[in-house]
N, C-alpha and C positions, 0 to 999 in steps of 0.2 A: 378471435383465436386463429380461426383459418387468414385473416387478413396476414398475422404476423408470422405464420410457420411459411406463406408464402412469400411476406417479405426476406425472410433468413434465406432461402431458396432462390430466390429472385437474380434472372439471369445477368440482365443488364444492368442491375446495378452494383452486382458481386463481379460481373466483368469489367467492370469502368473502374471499380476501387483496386481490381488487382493487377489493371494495368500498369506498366512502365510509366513515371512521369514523364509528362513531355517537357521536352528541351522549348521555351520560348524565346524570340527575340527580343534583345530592349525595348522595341516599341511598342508588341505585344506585353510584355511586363509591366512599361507604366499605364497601358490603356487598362490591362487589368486589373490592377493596384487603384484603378482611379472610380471604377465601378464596384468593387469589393468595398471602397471606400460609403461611396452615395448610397451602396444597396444600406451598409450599419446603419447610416444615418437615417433610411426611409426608414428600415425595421425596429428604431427608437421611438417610432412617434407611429405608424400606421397600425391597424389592429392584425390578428392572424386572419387571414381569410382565405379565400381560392386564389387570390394573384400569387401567392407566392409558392409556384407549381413544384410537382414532385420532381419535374427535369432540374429547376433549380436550385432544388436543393441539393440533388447528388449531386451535379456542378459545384455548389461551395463548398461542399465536401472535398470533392476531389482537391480543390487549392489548400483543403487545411490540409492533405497529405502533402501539402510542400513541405510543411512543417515538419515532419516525422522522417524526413531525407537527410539523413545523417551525413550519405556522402557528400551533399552541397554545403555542408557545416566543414567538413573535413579538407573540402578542396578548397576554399575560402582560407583558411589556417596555413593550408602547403605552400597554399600560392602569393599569400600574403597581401598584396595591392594588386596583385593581375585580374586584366578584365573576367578569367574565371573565377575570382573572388568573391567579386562585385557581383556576377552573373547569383553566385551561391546564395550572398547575403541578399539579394535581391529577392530569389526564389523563397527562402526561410522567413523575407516581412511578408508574401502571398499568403504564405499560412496561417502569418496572426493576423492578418487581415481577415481571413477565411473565419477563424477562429472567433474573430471580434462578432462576426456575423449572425454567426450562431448563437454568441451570447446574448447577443440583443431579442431573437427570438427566442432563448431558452429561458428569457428574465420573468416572459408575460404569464402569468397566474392565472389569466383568465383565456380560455381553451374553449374555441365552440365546436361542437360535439364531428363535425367535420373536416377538423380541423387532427384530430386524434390519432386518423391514420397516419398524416407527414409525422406527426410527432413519434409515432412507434418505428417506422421510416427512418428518422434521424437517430434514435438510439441504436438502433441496425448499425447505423453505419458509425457511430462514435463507438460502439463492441468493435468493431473493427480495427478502427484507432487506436483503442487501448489496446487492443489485440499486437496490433502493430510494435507499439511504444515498449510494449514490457515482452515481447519477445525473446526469447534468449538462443543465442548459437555459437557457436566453437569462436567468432571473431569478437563476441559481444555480451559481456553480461547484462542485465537493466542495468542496473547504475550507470556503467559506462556507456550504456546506449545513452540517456537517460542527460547525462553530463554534455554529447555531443550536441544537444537540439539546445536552439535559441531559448535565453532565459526567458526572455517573451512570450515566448511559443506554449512554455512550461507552465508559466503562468497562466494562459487564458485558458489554457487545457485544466486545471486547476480548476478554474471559475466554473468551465463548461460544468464540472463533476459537481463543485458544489450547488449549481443550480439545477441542477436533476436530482439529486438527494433531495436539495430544501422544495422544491415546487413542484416538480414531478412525478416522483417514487411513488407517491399515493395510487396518481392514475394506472403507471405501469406495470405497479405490483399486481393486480387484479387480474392481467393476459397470463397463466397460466403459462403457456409456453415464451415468454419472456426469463431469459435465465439470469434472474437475479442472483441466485448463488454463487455463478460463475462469475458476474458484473462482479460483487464483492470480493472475490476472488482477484479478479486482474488490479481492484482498487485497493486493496491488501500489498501488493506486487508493486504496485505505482508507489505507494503510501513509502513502504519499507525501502525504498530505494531512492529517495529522492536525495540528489546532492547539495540541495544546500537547505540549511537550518532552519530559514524561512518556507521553503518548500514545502518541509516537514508538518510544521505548525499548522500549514495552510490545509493539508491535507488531512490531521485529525481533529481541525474545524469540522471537515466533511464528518469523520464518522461521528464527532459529538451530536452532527444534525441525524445522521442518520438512526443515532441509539435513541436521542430526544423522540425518534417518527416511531420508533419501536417502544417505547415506554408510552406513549400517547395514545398506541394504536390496540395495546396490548389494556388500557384502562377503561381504554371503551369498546372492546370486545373480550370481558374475560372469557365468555364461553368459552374461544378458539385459543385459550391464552396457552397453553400446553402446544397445540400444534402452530401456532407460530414459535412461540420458543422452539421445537424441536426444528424446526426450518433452519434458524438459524443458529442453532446453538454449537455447532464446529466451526464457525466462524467466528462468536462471539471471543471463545475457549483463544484460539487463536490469534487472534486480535490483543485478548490480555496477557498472555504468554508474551507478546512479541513487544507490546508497549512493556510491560514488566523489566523485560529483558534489555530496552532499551535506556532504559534509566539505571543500570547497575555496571560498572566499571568492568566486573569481573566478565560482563559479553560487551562491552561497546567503549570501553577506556580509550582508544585515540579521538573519537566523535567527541566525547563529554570533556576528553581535555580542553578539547578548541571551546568549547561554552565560557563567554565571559562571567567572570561570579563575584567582580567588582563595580563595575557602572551602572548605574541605577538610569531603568528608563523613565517617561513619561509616569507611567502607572508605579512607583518608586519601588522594583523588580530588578536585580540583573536577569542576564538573558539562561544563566544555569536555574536561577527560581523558578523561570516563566515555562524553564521548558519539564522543568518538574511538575508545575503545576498544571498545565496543561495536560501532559501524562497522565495524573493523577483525579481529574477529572474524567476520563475515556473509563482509568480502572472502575472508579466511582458508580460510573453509569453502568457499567456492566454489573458488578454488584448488585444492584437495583435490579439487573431483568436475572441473574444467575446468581443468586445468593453465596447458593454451597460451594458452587465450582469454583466462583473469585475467591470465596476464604481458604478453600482446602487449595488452589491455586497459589496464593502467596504467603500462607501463615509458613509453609515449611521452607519458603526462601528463605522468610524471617527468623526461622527457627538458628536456620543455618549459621547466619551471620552473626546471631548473638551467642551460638554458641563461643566463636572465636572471642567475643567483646567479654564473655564470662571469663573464657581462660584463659584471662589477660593476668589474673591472680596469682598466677604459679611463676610469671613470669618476676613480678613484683618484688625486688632487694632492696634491704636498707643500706646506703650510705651514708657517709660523714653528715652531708646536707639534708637528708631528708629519703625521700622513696623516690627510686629509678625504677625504670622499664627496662630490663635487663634482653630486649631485641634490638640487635645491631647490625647485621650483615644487612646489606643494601636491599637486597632479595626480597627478605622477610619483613621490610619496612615496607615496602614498595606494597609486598601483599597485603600486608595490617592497612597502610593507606585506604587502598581500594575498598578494603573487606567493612572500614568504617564508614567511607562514605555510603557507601551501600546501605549498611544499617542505618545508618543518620535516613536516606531518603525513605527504605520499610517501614520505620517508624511512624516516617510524616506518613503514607500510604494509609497505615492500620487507622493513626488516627483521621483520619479522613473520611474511612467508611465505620465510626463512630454509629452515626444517625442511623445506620442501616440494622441497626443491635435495637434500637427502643421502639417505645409505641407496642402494636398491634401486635409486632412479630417477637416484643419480648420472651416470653415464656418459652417459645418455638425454638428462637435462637440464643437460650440461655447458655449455655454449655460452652459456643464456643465463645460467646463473649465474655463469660467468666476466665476461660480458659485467656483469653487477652490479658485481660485487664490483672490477673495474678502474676502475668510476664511480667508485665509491665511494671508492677509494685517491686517486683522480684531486681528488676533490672535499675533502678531509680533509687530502693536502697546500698546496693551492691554498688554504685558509681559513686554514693555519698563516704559509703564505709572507709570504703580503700581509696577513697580521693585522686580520683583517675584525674584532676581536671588540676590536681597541682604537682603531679609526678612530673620525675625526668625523666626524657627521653631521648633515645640518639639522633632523632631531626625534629628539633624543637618546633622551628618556624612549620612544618606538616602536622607532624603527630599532636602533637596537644591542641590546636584548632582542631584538628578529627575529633579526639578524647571529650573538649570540649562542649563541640557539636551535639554527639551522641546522648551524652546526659541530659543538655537541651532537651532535643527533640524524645526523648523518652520521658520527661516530665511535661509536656508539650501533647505528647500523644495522650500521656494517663489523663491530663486537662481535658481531651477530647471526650472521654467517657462520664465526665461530669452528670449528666443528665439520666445516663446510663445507671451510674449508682444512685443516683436518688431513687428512680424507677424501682432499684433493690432494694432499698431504706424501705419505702412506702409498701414493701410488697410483704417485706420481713422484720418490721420492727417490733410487730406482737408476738410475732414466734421465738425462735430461734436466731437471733442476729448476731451470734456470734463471729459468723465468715466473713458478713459486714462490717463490723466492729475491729476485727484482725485488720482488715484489707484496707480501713480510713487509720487506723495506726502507724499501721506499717509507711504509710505515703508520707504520714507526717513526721513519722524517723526520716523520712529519706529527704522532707524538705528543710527542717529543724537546723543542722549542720551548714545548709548551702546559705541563710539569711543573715549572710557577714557583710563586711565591708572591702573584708580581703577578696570576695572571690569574683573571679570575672564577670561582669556588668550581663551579659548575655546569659548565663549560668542562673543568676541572681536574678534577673527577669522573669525566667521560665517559674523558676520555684513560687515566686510570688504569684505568678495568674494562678499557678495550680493552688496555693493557697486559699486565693479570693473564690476559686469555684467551687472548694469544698464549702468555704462558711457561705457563698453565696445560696449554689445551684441546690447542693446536696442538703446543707443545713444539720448535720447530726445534734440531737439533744447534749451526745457526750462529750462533744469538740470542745467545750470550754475548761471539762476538765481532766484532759488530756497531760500531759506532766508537758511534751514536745510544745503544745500548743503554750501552757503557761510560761514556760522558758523564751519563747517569742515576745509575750507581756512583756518580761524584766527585759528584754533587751530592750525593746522600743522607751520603754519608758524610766530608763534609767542614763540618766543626762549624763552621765559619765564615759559608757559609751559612745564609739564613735558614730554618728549619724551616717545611716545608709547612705547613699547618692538618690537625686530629688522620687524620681519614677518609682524606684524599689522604695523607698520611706512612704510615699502616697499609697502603695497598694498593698503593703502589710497594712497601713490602719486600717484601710478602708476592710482590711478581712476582721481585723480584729472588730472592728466597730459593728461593722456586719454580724460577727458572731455574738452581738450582746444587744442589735437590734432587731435583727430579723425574727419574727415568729418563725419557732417550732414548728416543722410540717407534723402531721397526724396525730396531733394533740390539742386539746379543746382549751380553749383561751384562761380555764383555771389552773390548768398544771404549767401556764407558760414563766412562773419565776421573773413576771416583771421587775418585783420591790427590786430583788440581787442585783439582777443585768442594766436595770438603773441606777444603782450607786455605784457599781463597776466601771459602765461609762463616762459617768460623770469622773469617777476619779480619773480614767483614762484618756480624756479630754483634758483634765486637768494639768495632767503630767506634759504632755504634747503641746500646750499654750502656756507652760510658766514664764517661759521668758518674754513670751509675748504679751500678758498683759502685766508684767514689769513696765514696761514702755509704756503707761499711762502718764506715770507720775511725771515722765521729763521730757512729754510730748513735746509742750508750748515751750523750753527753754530751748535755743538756739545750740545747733549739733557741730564740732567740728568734720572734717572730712572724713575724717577714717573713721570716726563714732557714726556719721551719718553712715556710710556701706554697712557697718556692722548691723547696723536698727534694719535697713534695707534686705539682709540677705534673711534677718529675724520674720519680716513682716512676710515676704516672701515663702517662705518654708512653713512655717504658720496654715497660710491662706491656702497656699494649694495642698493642703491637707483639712483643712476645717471643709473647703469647696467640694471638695472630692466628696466625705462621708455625708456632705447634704443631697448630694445630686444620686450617691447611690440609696439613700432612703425615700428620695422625693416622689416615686411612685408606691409606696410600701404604705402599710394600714396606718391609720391615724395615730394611734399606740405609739407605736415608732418610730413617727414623725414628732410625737410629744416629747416623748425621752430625749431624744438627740437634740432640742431645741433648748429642753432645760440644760443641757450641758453645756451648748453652745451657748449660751444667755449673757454670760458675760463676756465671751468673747468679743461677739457682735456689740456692744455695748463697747467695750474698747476700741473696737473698728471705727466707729460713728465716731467716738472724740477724736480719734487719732487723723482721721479725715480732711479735715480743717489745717491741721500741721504740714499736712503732705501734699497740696491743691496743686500746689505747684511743682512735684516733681509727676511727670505723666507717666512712667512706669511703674511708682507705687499706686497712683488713682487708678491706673486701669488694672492693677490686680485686686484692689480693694471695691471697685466697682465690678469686679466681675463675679466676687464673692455678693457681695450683697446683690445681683441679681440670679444668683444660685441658691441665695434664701429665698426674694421674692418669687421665683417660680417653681419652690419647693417647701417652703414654710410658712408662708403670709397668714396663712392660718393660725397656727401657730402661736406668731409672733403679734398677734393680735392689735386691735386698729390705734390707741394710743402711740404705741412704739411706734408701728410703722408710718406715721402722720410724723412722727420727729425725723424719724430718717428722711422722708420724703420734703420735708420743710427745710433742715439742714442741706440737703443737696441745691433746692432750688436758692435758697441762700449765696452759696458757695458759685454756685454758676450762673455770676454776673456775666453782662454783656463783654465784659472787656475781659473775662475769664473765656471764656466760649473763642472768642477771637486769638487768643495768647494761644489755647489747643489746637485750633482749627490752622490758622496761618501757619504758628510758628513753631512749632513742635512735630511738624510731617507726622507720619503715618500713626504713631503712638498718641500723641494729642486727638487725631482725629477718631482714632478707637475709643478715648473714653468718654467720647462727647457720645460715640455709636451706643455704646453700653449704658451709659447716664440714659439716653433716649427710649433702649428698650427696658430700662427699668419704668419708666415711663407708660411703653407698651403694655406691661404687665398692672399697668396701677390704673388704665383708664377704662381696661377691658372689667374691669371686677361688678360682678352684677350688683345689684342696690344701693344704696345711698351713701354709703360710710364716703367715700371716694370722692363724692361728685362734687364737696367745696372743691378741688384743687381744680378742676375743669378750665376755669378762668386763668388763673397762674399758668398751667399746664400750653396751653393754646399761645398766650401773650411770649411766654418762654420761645416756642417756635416760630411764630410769627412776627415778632417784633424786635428777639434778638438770634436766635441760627438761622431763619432763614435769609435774613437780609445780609449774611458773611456769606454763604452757600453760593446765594441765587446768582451771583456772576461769574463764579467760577469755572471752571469747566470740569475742575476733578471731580469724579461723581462719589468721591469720599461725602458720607454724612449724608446725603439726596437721599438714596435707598431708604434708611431709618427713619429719617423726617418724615415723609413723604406714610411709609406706613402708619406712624404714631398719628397721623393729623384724619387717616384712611381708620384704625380703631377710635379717633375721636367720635371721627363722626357715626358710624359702625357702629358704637357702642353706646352711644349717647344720644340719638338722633330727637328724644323728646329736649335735650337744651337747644337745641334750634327750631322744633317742630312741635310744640304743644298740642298735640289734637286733642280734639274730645270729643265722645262718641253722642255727646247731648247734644252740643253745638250741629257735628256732621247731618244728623237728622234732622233737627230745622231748617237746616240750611240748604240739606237735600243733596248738598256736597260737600266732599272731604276738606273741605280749603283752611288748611289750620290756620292757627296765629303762627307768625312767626318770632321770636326771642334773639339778642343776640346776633341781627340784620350783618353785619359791620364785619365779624371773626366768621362767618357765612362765607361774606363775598371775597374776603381776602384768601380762605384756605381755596377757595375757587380758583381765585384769580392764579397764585401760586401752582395750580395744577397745570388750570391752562399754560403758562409760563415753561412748564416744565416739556411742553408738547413740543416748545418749539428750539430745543435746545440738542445737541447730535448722539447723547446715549441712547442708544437703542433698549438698554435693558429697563434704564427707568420708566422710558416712555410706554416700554409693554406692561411695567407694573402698573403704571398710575392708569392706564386707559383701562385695564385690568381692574384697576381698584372702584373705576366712575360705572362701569359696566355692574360691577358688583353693587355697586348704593343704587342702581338703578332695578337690577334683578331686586334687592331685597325691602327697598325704601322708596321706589320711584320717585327717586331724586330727579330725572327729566322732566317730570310730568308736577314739581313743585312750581307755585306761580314764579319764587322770587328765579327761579332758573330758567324757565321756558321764557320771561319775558325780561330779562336782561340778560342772561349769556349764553342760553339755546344756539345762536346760529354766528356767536363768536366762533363758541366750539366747530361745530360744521364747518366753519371758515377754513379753522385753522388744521381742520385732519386734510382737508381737502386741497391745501395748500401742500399738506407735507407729501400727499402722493403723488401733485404737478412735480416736486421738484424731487423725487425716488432719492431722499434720504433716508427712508426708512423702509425700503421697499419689502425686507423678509414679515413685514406686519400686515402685508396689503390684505391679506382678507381678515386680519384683525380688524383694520382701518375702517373696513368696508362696512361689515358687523355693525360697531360702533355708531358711524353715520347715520347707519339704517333705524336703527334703534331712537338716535336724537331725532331725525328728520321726521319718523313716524308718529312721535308727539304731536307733530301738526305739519301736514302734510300742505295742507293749504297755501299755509304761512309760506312753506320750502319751495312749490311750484310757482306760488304768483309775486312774491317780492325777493326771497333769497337768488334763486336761481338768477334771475336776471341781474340783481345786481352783483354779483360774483362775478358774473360773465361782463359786467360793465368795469368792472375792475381789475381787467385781467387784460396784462400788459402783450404788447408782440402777436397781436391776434388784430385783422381788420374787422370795422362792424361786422361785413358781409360774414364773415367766417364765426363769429359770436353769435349771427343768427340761425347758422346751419345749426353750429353745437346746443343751441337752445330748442329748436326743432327738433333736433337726435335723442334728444332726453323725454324719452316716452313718460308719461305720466303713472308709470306702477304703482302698485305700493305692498307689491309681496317682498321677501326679503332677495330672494333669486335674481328678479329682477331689476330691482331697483338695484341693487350694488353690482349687475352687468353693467348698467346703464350710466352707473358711478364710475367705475374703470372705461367705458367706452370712452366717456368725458374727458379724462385725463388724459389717455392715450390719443385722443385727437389732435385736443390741445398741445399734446407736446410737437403730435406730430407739424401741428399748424406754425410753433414757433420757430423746428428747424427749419420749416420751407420757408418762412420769410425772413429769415436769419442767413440762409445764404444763398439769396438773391442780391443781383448784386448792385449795388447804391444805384440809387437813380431808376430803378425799374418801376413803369410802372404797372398800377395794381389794378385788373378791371373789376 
């Protein structure tokens, strides 16, 4: 403590920072630009210690103040190419140079205890900097200060902050007269002022680390947990106040203009999402350390805004065509614009901090979550009633995206509180569940109306999740017989009707289905009304697949064109709807799983004949095989071991050699996906404990080995490799007694484990195959499959089998060893190494006295004399540490040995 009130005090270093920069010459410039450069690069790789003195460090300090000289920014601009330009722009890369400096020591995590003081030292003097940067005076607001300094410069100052947040703040916090209040203060100041869009982002990265250090810190000291909140909690206030504010048109509309909200990045985001989202994250966190303040903080912005979205209703006239929005003057369009995107993004906000309403803190924070979630009900019937999302209005291409929008995200939010209302269900289903009972009604008036064909795709999305998370999350006993919910029934299953579009059709069954399979929460398995909600599904299935199992009868007669698309768009709409209600029950009680199999029974049954018709079109096989691997990893049970031996028989049938080849060559990417899907149907059939399975083992094996892998193994697309490669890794995995008979009568006479082995021949080939695979240039396969032999090794001691240790023990070795001489695969080297170490350890003997040297006899671009140094340098270990030093020494000799005699020059001789 006295170290740091005397560093803030401290004469000579508070007089060096508040000097005048100095004016340098070019050749003082580049000489100093050239040692700013060498210091980064030593402070990347040396640890923190006493060389790097306290005089030097206020020295790089002082070079980042070039950086924060505005007027060398300014005269560089006036003067345009003049050598004071050059002179400016010169001076401003001193300071990211400086800057870079600092970051390199601010990166290192690890601090020795004397090292602590430069460190309080250097925060000293970066309070300074900020001090500097966000200054403000009659010439200069921040921002425009802010705009003048090198983007560069902005940036590493950036980095600097969030590497003191993320690494540091632990240590700093603890010096009592260290003014962390004020630090958040100038980083508040920095944050809210940055000029460009990225800046911004970068800098409430910082505070998300910094709320993450305060929730962390706050979890593992509740004692103090009140006076660290009051520490920071006008900061906190302030922080959400200002992110709040920034995401709403009505305080930041020319910023949010500029936000693209068409282009979808990497993370498929435009840049108005990301910057929402990221907002909305900062709010989140704070919620979390200030509960009441973030709600009473934004529920009454929210309040505000929906007040206008309510009385939108008085506005509401009917015309010749339909209902107009009777606001026209430009003004009052402009402010409804604003006033809806707003709410469109409060909405997203509320539901976001959702989770922060359940659990523990239910009861605590009933009131105002009720008080939400009754908006919200409020506002989601009121958008369906009066049909905001098909009115006119006087700027169509604006206003109805808003209108739109809002109903979205307001059916969007109430989906938010899903979990929320269960938590009420379960808490009030014996009582009084009347409030309950009103508030899941009322949602389904307000979704009921939106489950058209007519209404816009976006609209129609929202209603359906909120659908699935009622019959999913929440579950009500009374949901089925609801009048809203029944009228969903007759539409889906009344063929005269027009069919939703594919998404909205998949996720209405999957609710429906959902609501007639899932068990009832807080009722005991006799009052769950299986018999009903089984002949209900079953008819409900029925209705959903009639025209699909039509198509049995004229499977095998030959289709014209346009009858074929038609069967195709049948088989299609069908599947991703049968696929879907398997995969949402495939984790659900057995009950459940029974029910929905018996409905699906014939279906699946039509699928398998229909199979055979279609082998050859690869975009009906790969939807038909994808369905039937969404039974086997969700029904096999189920679907019990006869059937599933037909299906299983029928496929390998079906995919002959010269089928396999037709997908794989010649059908690109869709051929090669249903050979993928065939494969992990596979996966799912060899992993199956007990015996039912284990005839197909031979078939199964011969099928890879003798017809995919030999189309595969020259290719270079590593389409198919991944999945092979796994399925032959659970052959062996799973089945390890078809190759490995032991017996524990035998081991003990024997006195060793030396089983028999079975099936010699499908052994050496799935080996060889691996090996193969080591020496081919994907990097991803090669880390799986070494991955996979590491794994038969941890679990099987597959190196330590005779037929492996003494025919391909030290191929293997060969060939890892081989692949680190030639740095193909260099991001694996201590995979490599690992590896090695593990085969070589089996017999070590074996590796020092005949591997070793003849390796080293086989190794090209090296003289004797030079194979015997490297044979001498390979110390004899056999821990893991050093032995795979000693394995890397090796190579990197080697190689070093091949560039020296590679470019010497012909004719030299060698002594």
């Amino acid at each position: 403590g006295d170290l740091l009130s005397s560093l803030l005090q401290s004469p000579s270093a508070a007089k060096l920072l508040n000097q005048p920069i100095p004016i340098l010459d070019t050749d003082s410039e580049y000489i100093c630009s050239l040692a700013l450069e060498c210091l980064a690069h030593l402070f990347s790789w040396i640890p923190l210690s006493t060389s790097i003195t306290p005089s030097l460090l206020t020295t790089i300090f002082h070079f980042a103040r070039f950086g924060c000289d505005t007027r060398a920014r300014k005269m560089s601009s006036v003067n345009g190419s003049s050598p004071g330009a050059l002179l400016g722009q010169e001076r401003g890369r001193l300071g990211v140079l400086a800057m870079a400096c600092i970051n390199e020591l601010m990166s290192k995590n690890c601090v020795p205890m004397e090292f602590e003081e430069y460190l309080l030292r250097m925060f000293q003097q970066t309070f300074y900097l900020l001090q500097k940067i966000t200054r403000e005076n009659n010439a200069h607001t921040v921002k425009s200060r802010l705009e003048e300094l090198d983007e560069s410069y902005i940036e590493k100052f950036t980095d600097f902050l969030r590497l003191f947040v993320s690494v540091h703040l632990r240590r700093i916090e603890s010096y009592s007269q260290f003014p962390v209040v004020e630090f958040l203060a100038l980083l508040f100041k920095y944050t809210f002022h940055q000029p460009t869009h990225e800046g911004y982002f970068s800098c409430l990265d910082i505070w998300t680390l910094f709320l993450d250090y305060l929730t962390s810190k706050i979890k593992s000291r509740l004692a103090d947990k009140e006076a660290v909140l009051n520490r920071y909690e006008d900061a906190l206030v302030l922080l959400l106040t200002e992110v709040l504010n920034r995401i709403q048109f009505r305080y930041n509309q020319a910023q949010l203009e500029e936000l693209d909200d068409e282009t979808l990045d990497d993370d498929q985001q435009t840049e108005w999402q990301r910057y929402l989202r990221q907002s909305l994250e900062v709010v989140a966190k704070v919620m979390e350390l200030l509960p009441t303040h973030a709600f009473s903080t934004l529920f009454p912005v929210l309040q505000d805004n929906l007040e206008v979205y309510l009385g939108l209703q008085q506005f509401v006239v009917t015309s010749g065509t339909g209902h107009r929005l009777n606001i026209t003057a430009e003004n009052d369009c402009r402010r409804l614009h604003c006033s809806l995107r707003d709410l469109s993004s409060l909405l997203q906000a509320v539901g976001r901090l959702a989770e922060y309403f359940t659990g523990d803190v239910f009861a605590a924070r009933f009131n105002d979550a009720l008080t939400v979630v009754e908006r919200l009900v409020k506002v989601t019937l009121y958008g369906s009633q009066i049909k905001l999302y098909n009115i006119e209005t006087a700027v169509p291409s604006v206003l109805k995206p808003d209108l739109i929008d809002v109903h979205a995200q307001s059916l969007a939010a109430l989906q938010a509180y899903a979990h929320w209302l269960a938590q009420f269900y379960s808490e009030v289903h014996r009582q009084n569940p009347e409030q309950f009972i009103s508030l899941v009604s009322t949602a389904l008036e307000a979704i009921t109306p939106l489950i058209s064909s007519k209404v816009q795709e976006k609209l129609l999305l929202s209603a359906c999740h909120l659908l699935v998370s009622l019959a999913t999350t929440v579950r009500p006993v009374f949901l089925i017989s609801i009048p809203a919910v029944q009228k969903v029934f007759n539409r889906i299953t009344d063929t005269s009707a027009q069919r939703l579009p594919d998404k909205a059709q998949v996720l209405v069954c999957r609710a429906l289905s959902n609501v007639l399979l899932l068990p009832w929460p807080n009722l005991p398995e006799s009052e769950q009304q299986w018999a009903v909600r089984s002949t209900n599904h079953a008819s409900l299935v029925s209705a959903l697949t009639r025209d699909y199992r039509q198509l049995k009868a004229t499977a095998s007669l030959p289709q014209r064109k346009v009858q074929l698309e038609d069967t195709k768009v049948i088989i299609h709409q069908t599947l991703s709807v049968l696929e879907d209600i398997v995969e949402s029950v495939s984790g659900e009680s057995t009950k459940s799983r029974q029910i929905c199999y018996q409905s699906l029974q014939e279906s699946v049954q039509v699928s398998l004949a229909l199979f055979p018709a279609f082998i050859h079109q690869s975009d009906v096989t790969d939807e038909m095989l994808s369905f039937f691997l969404t039974l086997f990893q969700g029904l096999r049970v189920q679907m019990g071991v006869p059937f599933t031996e037909q299906i299983i028989q029928t496929f390998l049938n079906m995919f002959t050699r010269e089928q396999l080849a037709e997908s794989i060559l010649h059908e690109g990417s869709t051929g090669c996906r249903v050979v993928e899907k065939f494969l992990k149907i596979l996966q799912v059939v060899v992993q199956e404990p007990g015996q039912v399975f284990k005839p197909f083992l031979p078939s199964v094996i011969s099928l890879c080995m003798e017809q995919v892998y030999p189309i595969i193994a020259e290719r270079s697309s590593p389409d198919v490799k991944a999945e092979l490669f796994e399925l032959l890794f659970r052959v062996l995995h799973h089945n390890w007694r078809y190759f490995f008979k032991s017996s524990v009568l035998a081991s003990v006479q024997r006195g060793v484990a030396e089983e028999q082995m079975e099936n010699e021949a499908q052994f050496s080939a799935i080996m060889q195959a691996f090996g193969q695979s080591f020496l081919q240039p994907d990097i991803h396969l090669f880390k799986q499959n070494l991955f996979y032999l590491e794994t038969l090794n941890t679990k099987q001691k597959l190196y330590h089998k005779k037929i492996f240790r003494t025919t391909m023990l030290f191929q293997f070795v060969n060939v890892l060893l081989q692949v680190l001489v030639h740095k193909s695969h260099d991001l694996l080297q201590e995979e490599i190494g690992i590896a090695t170490y593990n085969m070589a350890s089996v017999d070590f003997d074996g590796f020092y006295s005949a591997f070793l040297p003849e390796f080293l006899a086989s190794c090209d671009g090296v003289d004797s004399n030079q194979k015997n140094v490297l044979g001498r340098n390979f110390k004899m270990d056999r821990d893991l540490p050093s032995f795979t030093q000693n394995v890397h020494r090796l190579v990197n000799d080697l190689r070093y040995y091949r560039l020296c005699n590679d470019s010497l020059p012909p004719g030299t001789v060698k002594l």
